[in-house]
C-alpha positions as a printed Julia matrix, in Angstrom:
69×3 Matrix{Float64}:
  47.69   97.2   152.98
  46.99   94.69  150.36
  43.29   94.94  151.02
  43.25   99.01  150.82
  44.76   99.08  147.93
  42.05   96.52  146.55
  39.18   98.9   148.33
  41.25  101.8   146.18
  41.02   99.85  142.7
  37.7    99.01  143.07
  36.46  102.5   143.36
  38.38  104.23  141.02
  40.0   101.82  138.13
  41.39  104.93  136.4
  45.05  105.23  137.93
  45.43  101.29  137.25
  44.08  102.12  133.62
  46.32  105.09  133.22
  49.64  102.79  134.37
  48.74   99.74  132.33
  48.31  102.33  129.69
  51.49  104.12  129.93
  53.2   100.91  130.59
  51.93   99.95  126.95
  53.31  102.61  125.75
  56.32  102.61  127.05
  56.77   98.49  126.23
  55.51   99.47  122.36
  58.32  102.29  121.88
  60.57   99.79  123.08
  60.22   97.57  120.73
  59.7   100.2   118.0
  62.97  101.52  118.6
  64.78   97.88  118.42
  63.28   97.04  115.51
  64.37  100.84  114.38
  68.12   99.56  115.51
  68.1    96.65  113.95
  67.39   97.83  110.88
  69.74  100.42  110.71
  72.29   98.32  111.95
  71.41   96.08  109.09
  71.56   99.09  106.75
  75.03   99.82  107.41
  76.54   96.45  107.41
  75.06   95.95  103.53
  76.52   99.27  102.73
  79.82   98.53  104.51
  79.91   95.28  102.26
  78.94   96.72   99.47
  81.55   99.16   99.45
  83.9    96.57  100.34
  83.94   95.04   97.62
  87.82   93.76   97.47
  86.89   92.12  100.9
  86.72   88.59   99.54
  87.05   85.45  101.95
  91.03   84.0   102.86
  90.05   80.64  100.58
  89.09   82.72   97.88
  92.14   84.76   97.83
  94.51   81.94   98.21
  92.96   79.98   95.15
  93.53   83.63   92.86
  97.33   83.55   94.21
  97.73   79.91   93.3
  95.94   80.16   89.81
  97.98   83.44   89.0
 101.92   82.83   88.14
């Protein structure tokens, strides 16, 4: 079987061409569209912190309670 697809790829290259191709493409959205997440994902947590600002860390907040009588 092995050997008629060989016989098959040496006479025609396109189809191989044609998948490697698409599987290129495919493979490059991929990784478009990760990098696409990832930044938006990045996006939104800066925006959620910076409209959190009262959000401040537990340390932080028990030093103000202890400095304020």
């Amino acid at each position: 079987m092995s050997t008629l697809l060989w016989s098959l790829a040496k006479e025609n290259p396109w189809p191989g061409l044609a998948l490697a191709s698409l599987n290129l493409v495919v493979a490059l959205s991929l990784v478009g569209l990760s990098l696409l997440l990832g930044v938006a994902i990045s996006l939104v947590a800066w925006l959620h912190a910076f409209v959190d600002r009262e959000a401040v860390p537990i340390k932080r907040q028990a030093q103000q309670r202890r400095a304020t009588p």
